[in-house]
PDB file of N, CA, C and O in Angstrom, chain B, residues numbered from 101:
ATOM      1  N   UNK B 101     -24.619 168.288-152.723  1.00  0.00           N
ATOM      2  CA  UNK B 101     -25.509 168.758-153.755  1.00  0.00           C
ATOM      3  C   UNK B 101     -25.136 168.066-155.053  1.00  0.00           C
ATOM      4  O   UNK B 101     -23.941 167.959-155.327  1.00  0.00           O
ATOM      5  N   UNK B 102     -26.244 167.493-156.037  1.00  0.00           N
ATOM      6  CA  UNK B 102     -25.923 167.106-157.699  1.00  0.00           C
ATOM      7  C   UNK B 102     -25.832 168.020-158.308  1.00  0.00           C
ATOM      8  O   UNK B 102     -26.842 168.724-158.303  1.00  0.00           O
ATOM      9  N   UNK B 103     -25.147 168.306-158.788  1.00  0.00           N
ATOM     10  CA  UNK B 103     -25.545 169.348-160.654  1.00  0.00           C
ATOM     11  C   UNK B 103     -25.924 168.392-161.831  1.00  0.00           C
ATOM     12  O   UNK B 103     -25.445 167.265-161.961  1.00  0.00           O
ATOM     13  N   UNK B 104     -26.758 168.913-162.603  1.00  0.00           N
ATOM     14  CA  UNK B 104     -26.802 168.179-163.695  1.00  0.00           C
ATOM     15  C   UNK B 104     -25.932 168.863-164.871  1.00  0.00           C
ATOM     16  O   UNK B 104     -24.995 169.581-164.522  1.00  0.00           O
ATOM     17  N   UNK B 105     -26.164 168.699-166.097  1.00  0.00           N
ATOM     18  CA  UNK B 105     -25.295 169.334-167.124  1.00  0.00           C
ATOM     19  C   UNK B 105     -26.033 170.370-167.081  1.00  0.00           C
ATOM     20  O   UNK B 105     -27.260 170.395-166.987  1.00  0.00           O
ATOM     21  N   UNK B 106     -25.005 171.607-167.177  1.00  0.00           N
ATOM     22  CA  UNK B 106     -26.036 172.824-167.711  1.00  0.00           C
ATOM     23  C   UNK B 106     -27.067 173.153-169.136  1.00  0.00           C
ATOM     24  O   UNK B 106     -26.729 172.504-170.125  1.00  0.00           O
ATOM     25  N   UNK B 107     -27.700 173.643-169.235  1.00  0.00           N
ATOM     26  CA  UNK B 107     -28.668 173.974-170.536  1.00  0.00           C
ATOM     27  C   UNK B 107     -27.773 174.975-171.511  1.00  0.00           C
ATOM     28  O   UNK B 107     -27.638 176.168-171.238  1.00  0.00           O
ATOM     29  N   UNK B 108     -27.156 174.332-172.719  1.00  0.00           N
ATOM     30  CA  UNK B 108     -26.397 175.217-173.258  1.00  0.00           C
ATOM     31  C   UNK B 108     -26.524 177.028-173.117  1.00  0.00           C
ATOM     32  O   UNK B 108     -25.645 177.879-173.256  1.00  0.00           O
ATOM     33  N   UNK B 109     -27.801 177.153-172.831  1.00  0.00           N
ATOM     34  CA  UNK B 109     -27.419 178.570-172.182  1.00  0.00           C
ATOM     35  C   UNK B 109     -26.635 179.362-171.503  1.00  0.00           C
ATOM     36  O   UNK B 109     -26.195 180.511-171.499  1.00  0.00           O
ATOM     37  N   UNK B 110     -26.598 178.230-170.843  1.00  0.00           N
ATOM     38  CA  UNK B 110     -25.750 178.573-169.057  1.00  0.00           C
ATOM     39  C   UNK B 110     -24.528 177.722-168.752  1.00  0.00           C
ATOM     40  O   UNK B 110     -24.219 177.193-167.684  1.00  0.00           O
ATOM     41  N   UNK B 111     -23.674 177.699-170.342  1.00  0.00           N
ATOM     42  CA  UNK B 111     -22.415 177.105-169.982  1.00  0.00           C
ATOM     43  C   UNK B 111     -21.047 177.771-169.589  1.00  0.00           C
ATOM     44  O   UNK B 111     -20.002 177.164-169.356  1.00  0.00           O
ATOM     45  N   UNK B 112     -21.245 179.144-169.557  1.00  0.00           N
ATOM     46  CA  UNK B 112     -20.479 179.661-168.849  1.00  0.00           C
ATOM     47  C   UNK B 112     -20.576 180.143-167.516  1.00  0.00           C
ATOM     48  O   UNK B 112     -19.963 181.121-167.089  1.00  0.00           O
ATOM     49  N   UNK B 113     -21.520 179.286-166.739  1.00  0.00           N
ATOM     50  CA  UNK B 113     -21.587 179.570-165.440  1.00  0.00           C
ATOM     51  C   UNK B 113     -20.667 178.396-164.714  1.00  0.00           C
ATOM     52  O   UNK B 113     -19.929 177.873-165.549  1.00  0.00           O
ATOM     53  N   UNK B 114     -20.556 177.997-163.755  1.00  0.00           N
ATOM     54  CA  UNK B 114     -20.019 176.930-163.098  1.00  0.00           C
ATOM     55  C   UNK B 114     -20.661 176.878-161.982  1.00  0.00           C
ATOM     56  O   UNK B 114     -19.874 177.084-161.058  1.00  0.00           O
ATOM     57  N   UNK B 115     -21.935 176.663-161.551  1.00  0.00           N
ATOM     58  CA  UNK B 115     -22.352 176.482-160.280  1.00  0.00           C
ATOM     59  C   UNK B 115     -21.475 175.431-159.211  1.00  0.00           C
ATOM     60  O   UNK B 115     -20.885 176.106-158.367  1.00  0.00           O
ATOM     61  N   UNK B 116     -21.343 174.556-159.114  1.00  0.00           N
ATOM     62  CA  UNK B 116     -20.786 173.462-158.498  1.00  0.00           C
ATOM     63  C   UNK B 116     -19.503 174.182-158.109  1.00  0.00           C
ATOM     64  O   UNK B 116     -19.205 174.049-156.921  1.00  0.00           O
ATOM     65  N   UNK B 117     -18.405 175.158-159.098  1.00  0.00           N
ATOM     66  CA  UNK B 117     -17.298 175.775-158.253  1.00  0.00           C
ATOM     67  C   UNK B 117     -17.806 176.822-157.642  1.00  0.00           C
ATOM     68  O   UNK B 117     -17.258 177.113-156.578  1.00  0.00           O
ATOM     69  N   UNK B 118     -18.871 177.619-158.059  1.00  0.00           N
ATOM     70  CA  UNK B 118     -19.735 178.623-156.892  1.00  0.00           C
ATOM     71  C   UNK B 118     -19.892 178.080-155.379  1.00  0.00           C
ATOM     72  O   UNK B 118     -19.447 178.513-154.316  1.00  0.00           O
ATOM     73  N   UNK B 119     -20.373 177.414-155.568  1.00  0.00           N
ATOM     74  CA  UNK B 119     -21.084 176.214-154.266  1.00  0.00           C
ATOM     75  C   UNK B 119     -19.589 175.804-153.676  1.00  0.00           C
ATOM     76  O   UNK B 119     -19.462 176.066-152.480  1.00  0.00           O
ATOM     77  N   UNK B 120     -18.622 175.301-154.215  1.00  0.00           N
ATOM     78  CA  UNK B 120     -17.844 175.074-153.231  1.00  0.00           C
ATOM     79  C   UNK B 120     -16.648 175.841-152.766  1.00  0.00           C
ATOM     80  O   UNK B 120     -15.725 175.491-152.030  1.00  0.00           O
ATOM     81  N   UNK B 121     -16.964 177.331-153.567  1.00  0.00           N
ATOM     82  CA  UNK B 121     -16.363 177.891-152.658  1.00  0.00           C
ATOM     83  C   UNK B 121     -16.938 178.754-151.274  1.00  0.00           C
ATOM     84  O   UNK B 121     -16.291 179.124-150.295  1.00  0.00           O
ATOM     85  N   UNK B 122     -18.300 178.917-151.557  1.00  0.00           N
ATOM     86  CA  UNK B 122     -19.064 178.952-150.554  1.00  0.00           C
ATOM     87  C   UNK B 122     -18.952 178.302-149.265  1.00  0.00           C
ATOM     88  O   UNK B 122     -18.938 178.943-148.214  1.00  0.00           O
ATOM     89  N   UNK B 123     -18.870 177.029-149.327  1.00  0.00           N
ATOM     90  CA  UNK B 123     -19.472 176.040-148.955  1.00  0.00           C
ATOM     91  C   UNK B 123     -18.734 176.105-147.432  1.00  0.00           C
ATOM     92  O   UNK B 123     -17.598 175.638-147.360  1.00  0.00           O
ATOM     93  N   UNK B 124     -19.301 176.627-146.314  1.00  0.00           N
ATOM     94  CA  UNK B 124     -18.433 176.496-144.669  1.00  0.00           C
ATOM     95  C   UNK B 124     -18.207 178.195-144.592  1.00  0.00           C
ATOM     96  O   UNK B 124     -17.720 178.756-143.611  1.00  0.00           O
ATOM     97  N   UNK B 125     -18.673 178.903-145.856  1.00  0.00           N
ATOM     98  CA  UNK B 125     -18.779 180.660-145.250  1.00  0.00           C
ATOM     99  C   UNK B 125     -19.742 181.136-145.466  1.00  0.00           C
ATOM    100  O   UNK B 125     -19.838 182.274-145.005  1.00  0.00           O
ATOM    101  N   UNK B 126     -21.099 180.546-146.330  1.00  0.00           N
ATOM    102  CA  UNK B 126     -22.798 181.244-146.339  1.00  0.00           C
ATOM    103  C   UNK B 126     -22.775 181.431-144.792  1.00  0.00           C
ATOM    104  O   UNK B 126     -22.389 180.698-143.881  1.00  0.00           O
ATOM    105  N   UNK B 127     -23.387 182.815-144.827  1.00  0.00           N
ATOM    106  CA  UNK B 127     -24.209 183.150-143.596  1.00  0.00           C
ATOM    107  C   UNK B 127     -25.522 182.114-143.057  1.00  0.00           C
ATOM    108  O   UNK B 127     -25.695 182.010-141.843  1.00  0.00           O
ATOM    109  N   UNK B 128     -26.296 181.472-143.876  1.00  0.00           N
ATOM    110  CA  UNK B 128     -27.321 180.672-143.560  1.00  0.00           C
ATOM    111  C   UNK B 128     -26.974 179.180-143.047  1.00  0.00           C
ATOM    112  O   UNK B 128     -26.188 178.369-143.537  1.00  0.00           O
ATOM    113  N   UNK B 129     -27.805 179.067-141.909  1.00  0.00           N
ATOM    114  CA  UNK B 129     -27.463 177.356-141.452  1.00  0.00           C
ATOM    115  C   UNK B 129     -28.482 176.702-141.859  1.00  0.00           C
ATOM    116  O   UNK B 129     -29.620 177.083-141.586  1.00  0.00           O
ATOM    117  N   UNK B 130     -28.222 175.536-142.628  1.00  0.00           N
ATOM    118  CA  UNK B 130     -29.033 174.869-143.574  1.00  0.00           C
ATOM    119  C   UNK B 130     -30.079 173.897-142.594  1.00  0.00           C
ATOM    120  O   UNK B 130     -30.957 173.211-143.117  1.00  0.00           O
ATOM    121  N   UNK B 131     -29.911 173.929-141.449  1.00  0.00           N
ATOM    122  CA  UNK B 131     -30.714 172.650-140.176  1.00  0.00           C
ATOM    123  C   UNK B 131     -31.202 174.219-139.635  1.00  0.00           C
ATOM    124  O   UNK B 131     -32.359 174.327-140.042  1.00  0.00           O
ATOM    125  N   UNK B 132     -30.956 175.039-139.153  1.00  0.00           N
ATOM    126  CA  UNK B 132     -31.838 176.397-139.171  1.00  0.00           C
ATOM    127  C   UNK B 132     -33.027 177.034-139.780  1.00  0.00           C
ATOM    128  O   UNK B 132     -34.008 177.589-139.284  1.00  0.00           O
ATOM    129  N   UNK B 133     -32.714 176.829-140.821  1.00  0.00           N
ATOM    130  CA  UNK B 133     -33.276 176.956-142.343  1.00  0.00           C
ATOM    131  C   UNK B 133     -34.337 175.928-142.325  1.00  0.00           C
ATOM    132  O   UNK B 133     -35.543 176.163-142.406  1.00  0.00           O
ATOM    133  N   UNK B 134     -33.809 174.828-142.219  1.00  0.00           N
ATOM    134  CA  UNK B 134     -34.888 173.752-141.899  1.00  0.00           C
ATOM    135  C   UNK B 134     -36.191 173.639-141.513  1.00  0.00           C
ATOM    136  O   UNK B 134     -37.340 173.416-141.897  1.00  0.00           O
ATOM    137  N   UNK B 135     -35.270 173.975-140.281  1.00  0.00           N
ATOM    138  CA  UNK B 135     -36.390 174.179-138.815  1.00  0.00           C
ATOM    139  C   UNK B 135     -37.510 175.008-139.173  1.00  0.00           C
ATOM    140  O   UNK B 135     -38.645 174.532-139.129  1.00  0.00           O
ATOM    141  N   UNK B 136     -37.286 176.338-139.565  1.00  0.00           N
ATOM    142  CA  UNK B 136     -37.718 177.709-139.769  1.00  0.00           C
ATOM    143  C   UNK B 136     -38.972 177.286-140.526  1.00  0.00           C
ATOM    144  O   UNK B 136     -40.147 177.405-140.177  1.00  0.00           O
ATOM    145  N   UNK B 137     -38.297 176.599-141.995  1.00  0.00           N
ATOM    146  CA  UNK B 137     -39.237 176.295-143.397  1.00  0.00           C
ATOM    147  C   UNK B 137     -40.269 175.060-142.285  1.00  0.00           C
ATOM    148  O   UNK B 137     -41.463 175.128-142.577  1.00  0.00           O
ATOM    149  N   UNK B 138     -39.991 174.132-141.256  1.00  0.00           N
ATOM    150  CA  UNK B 138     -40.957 173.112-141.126  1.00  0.00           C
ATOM    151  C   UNK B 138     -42.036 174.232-139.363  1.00  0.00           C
ATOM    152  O   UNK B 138     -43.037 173.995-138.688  1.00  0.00           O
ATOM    153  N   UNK B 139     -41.124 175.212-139.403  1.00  0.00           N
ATOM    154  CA  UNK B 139     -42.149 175.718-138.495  1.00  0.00           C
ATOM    155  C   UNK B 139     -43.172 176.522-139.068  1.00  0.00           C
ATOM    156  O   UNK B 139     -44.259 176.546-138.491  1.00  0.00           O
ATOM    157  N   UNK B 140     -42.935 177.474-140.558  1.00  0.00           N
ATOM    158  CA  UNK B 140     -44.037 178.272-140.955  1.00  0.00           C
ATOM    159  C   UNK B 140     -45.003 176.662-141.448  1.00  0.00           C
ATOM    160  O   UNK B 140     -46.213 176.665-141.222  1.00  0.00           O
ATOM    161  N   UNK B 141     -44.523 175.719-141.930  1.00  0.00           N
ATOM    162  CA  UNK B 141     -45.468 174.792-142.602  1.00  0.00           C
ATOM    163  C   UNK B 141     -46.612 173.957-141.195  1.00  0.00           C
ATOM    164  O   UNK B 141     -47.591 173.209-141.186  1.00  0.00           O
ATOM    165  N   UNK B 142     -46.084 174.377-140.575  1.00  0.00           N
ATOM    166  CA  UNK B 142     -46.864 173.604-139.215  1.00  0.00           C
ATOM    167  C   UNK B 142     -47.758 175.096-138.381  1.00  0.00           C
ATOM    168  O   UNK B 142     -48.123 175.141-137.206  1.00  0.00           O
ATOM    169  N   UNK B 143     -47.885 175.954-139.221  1.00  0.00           N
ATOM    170  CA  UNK B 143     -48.592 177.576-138.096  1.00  0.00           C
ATOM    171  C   UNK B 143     -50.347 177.511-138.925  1.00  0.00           C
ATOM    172  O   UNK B 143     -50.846 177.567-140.049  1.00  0.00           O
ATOM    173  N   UNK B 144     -50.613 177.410-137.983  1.00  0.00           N
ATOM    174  CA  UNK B 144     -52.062 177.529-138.230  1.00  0.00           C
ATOM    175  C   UNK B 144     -52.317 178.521-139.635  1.00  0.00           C
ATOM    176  O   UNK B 144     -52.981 178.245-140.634  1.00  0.00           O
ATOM    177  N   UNK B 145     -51.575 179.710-139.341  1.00  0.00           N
ATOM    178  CA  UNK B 145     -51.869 180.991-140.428  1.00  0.00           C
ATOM    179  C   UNK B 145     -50.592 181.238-140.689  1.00  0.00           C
ATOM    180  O   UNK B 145     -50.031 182.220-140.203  1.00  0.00           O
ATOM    181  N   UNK B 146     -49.766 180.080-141.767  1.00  0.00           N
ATOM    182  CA  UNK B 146     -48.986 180.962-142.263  1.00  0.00           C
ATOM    183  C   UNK B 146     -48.930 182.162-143.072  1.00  0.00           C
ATOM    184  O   UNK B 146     -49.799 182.532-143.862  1.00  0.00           O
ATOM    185  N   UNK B 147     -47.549 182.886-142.739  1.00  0.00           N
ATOM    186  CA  UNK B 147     -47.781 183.778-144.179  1.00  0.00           C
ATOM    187  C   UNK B 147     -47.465 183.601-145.348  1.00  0.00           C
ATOM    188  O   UNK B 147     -46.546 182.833-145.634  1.00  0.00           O
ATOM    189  N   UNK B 148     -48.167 184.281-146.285  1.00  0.00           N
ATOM    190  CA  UNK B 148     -48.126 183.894-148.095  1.00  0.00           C
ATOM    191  C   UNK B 148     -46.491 184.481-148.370  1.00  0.00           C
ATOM    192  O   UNK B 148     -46.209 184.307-149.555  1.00  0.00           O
ATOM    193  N   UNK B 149     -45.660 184.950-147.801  1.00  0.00           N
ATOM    194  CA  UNK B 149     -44.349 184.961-147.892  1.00  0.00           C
ATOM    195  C   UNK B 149     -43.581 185.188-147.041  1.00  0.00           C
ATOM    196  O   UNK B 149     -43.927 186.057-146.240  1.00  0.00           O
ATOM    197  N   UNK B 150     -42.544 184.681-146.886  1.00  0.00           N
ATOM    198  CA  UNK B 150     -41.606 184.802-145.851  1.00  0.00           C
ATOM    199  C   UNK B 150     -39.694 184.979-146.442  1.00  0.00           C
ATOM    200  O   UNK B 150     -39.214 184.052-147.093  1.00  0.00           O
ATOM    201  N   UNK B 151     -39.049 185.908-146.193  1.00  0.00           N
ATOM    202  CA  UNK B 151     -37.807 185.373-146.027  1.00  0.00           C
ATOM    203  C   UNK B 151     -36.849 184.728-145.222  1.00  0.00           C
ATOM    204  O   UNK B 151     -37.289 184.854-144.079  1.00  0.00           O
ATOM    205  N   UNK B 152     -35.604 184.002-145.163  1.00  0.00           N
ATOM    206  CA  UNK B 152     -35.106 183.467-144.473  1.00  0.00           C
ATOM    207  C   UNK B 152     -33.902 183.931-144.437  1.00  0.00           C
ATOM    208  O   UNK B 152     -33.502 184.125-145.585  1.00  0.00           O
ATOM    209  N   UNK B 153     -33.209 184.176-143.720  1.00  0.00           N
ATOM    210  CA  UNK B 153     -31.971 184.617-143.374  1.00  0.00           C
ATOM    211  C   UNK B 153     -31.880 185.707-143.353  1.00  0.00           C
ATOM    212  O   UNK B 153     -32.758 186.378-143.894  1.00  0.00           O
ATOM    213  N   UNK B 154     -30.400 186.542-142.500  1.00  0.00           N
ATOM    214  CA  UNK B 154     -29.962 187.660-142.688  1.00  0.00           C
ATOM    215  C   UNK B 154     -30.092 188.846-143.618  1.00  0.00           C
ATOM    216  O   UNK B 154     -30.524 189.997-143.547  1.00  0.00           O
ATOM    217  N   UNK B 155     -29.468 187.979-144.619  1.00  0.00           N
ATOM    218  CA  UNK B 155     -28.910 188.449-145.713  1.00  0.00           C
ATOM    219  C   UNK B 155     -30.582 188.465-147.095  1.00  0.00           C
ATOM    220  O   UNK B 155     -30.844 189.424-147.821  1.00  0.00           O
ATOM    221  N   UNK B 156     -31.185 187.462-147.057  1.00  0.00           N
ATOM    222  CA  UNK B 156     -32.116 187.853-147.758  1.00  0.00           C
ATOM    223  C   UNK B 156     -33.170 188.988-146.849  1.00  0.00           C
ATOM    224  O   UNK B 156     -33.465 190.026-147.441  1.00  0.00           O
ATOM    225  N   UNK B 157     -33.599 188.823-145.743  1.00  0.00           N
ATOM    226  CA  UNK B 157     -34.259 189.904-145.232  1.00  0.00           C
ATOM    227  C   UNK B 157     -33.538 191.219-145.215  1.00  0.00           C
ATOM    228  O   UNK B 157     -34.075 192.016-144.446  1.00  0.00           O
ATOM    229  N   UNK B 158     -32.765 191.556-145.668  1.00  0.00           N
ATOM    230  CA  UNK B 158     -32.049 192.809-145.580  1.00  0.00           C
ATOM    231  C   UNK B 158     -32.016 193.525-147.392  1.00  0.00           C
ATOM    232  O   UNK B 158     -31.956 194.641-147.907  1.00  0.00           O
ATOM    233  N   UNK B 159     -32.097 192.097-147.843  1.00  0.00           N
ATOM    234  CA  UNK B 159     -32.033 192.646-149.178  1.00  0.00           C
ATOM    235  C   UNK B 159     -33.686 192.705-149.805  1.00  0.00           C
ATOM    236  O   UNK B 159     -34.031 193.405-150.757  1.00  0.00           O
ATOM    237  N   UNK B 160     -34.205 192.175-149.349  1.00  0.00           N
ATOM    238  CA  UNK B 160     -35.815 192.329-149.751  1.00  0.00           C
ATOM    239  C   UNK B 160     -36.357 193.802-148.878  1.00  0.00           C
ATOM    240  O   UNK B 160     -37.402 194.369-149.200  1.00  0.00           O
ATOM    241  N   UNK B 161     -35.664 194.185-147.994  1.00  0.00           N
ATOM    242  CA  UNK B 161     -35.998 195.747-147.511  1.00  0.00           C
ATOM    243  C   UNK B 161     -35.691 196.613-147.955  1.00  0.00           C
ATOM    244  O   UNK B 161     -36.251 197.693-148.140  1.00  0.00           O
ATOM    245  N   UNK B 162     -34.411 196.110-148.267  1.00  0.00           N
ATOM    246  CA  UNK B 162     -34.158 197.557-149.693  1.00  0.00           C
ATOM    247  C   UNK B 162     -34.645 197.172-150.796  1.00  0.00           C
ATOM    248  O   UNK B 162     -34.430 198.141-151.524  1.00  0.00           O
ATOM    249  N   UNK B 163     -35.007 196.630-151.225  1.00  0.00           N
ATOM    250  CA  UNK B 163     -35.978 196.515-152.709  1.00  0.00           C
ATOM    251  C   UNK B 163     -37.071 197.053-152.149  1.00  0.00           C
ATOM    252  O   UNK B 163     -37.110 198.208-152.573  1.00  0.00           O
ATOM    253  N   UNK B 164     -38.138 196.832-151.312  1.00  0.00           N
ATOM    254  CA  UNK B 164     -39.284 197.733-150.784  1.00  0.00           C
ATOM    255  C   UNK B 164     -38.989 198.797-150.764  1.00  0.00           C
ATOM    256  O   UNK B 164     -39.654 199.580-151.442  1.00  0.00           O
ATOM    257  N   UNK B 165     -37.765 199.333-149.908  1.00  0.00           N
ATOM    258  CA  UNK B 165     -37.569 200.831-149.958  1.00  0.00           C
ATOM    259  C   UNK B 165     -37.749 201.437-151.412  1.00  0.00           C
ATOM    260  O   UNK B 165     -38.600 202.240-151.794  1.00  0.00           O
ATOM    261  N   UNK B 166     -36.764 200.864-152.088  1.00  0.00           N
ATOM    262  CA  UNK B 166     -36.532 201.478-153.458  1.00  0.00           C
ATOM    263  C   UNK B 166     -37.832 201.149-154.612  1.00  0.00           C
ATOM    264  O   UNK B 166     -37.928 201.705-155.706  1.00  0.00           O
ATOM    265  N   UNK B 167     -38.796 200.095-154.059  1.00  0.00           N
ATOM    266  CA  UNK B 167     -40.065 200.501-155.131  1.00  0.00           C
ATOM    267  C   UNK B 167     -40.988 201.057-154.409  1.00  0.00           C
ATOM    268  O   UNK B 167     -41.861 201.561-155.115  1.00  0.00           O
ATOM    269  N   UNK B 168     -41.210 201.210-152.947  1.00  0.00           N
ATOM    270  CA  UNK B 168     -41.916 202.218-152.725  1.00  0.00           C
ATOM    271  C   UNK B 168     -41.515 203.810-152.978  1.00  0.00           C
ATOM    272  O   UNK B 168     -42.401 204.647-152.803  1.00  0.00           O
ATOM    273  N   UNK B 169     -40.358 204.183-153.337  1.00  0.00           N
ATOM    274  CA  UNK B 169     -39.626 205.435-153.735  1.00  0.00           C
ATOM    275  C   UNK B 169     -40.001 205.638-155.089  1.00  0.00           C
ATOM    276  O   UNK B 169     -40.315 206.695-155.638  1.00  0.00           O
ATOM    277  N   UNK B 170     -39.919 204.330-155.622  1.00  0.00           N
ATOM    278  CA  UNK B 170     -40.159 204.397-157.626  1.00  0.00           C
ATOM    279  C   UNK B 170     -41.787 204.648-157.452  1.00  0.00           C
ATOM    280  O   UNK B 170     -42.015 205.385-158.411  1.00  0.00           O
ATOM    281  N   UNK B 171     -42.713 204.501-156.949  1.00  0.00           N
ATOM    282  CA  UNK B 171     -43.984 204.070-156.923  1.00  0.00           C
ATOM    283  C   UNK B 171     -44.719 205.510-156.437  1.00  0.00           C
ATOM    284  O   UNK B 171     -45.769 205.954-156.901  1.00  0.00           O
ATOM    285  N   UNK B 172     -43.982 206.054-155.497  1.00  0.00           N
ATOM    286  CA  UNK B 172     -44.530 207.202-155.075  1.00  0.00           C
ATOM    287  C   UNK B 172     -44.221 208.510-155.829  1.00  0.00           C
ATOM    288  O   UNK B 172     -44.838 209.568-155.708  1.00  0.00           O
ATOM    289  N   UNK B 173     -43.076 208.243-156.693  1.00  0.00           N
ATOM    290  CA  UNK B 173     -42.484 209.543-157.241  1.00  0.00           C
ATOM    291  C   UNK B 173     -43.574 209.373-158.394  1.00  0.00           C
ATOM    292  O   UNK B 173     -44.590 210.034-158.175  1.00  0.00           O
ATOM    293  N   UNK B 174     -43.584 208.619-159.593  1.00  0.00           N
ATOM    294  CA  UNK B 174     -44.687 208.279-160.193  1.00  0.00           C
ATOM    295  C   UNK B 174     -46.588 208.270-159.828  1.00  0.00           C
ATOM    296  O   UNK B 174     -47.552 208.000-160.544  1.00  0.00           O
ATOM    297  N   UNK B 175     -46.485 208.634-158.617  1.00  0.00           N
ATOM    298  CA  UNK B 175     -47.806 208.396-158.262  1.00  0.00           C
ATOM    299  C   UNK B 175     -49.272 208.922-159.070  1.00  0.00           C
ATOM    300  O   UNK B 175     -50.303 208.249-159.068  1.00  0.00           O
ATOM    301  N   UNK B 176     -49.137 210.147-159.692  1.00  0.00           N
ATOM    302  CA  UNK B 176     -49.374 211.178-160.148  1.00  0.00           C
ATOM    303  C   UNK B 176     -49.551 210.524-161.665  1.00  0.00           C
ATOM    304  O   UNK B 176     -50.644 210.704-162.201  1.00  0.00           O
ATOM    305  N   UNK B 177     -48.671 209.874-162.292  1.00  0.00           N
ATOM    306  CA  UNK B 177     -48.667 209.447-163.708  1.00  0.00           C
ATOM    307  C   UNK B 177     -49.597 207.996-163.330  1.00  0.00           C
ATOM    308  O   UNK B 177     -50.649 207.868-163.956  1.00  0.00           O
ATOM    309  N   UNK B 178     -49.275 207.060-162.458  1.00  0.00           N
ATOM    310  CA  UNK B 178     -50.196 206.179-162.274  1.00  0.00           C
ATOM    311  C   UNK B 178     -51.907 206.115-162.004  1.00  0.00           C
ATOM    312  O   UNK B 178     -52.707 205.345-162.536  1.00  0.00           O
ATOM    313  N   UNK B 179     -52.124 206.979-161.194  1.00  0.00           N
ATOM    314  CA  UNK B 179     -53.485 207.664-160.946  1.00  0.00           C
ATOM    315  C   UNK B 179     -54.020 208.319-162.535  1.00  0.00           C
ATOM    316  O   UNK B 179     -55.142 208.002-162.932  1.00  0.00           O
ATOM    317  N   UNK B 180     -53.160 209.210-163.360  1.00  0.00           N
ATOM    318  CA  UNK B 180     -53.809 209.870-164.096  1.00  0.00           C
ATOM    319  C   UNK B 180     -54.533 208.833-165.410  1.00  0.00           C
ATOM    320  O   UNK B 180     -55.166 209.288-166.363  1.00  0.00           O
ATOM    321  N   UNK B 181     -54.301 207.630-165.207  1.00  0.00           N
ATOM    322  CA  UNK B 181     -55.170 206.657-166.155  1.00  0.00           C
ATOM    323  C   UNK B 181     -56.298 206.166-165.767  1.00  0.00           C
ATOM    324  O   UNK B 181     -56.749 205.176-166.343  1.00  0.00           O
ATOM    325  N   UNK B 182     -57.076 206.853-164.555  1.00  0.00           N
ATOM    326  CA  UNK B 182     -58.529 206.223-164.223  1.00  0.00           C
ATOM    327  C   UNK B 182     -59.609 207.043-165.560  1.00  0.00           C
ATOM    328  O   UNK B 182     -59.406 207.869-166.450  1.00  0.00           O
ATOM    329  N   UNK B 183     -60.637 206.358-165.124  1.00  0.00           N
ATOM    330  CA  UNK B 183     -61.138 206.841-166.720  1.00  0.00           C
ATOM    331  C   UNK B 183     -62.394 207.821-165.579  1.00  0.00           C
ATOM    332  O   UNK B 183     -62.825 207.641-164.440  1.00  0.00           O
ATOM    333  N   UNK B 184     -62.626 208.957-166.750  1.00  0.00           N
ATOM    334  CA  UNK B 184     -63.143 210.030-166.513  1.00  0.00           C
ATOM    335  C   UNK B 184     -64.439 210.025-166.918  1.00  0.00           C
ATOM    336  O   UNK B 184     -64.735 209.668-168.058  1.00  0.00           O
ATOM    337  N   UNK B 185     -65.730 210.586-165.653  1.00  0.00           N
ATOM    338  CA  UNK B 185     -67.367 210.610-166.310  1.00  0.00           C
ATOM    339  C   UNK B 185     -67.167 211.556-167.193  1.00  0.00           C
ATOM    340  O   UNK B 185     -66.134 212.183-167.426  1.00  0.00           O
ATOM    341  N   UNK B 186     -68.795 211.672-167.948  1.00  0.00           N
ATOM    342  CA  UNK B 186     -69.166 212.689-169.194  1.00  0.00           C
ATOM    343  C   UNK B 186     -68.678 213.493-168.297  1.00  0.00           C
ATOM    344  O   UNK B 186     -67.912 214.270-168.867  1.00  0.00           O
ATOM    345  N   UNK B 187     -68.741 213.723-167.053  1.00  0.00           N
ATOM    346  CA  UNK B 187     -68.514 215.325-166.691  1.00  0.00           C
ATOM    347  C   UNK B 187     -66.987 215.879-166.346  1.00  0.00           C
ATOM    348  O   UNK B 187     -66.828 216.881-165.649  1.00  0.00           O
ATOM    349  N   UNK B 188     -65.946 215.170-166.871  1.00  0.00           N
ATOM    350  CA  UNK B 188     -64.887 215.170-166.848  1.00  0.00           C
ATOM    351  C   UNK B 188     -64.460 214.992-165.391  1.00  0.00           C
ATOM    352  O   UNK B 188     -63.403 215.542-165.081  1.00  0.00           O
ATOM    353  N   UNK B 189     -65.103 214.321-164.467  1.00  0.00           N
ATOM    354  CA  UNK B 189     -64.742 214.109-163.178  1.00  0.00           C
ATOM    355  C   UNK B 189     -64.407 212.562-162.843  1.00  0.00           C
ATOM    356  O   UNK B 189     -64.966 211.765-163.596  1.00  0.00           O
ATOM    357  N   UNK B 190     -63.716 212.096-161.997  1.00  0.00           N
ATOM    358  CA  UNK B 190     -63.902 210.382-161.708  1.00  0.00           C
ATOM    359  C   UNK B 190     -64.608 210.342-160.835  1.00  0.00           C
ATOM    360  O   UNK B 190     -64.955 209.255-160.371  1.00  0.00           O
TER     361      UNK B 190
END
């Protein structure tokens, strides 16, 4: 992988020592990964999103869990902004 210089924003990050200490223990196989990304691009109907790996499909399920939980507890405050006829009914 290149790094370029970081954007003085982000000079206290160090990606490049991130990456190599990673590098031979990510859960994801990068020729796996590959494959995967050149098989949705070759499916008649792909889908408009997909995750890849373990570890991101596990973490994009609990984010669903937890905004369908935020979404439903609120449900009640979201609904109550439809706009109302003269007869005070929707």
């Amino acid at each position: 992988m290149i790094f370029s210089d970081p954007h003085p924003a982000y000079t206290h990050l160090n990606p490049k020592e991130s990456m190599d200490k990673r590098h031979g223990t990510q859960q994801g196989d990068p020729d796996r990964g590959a494959a995967a990304m050149y098989k949705v691009a070759t499916m008649d109907e792909p889908p408009l999103r997909i995750v890849l790996g373990s570890d991101a499909f596990s973490s994009i399920i609990d984010k669903i869990e937890k905004y369908d939980d935020n979404y439903r507890k609120y449900e009640g405050l979201s609904r109550s902004t439809d706009y109302l006829g003269k007869d005070g009914q929707k």
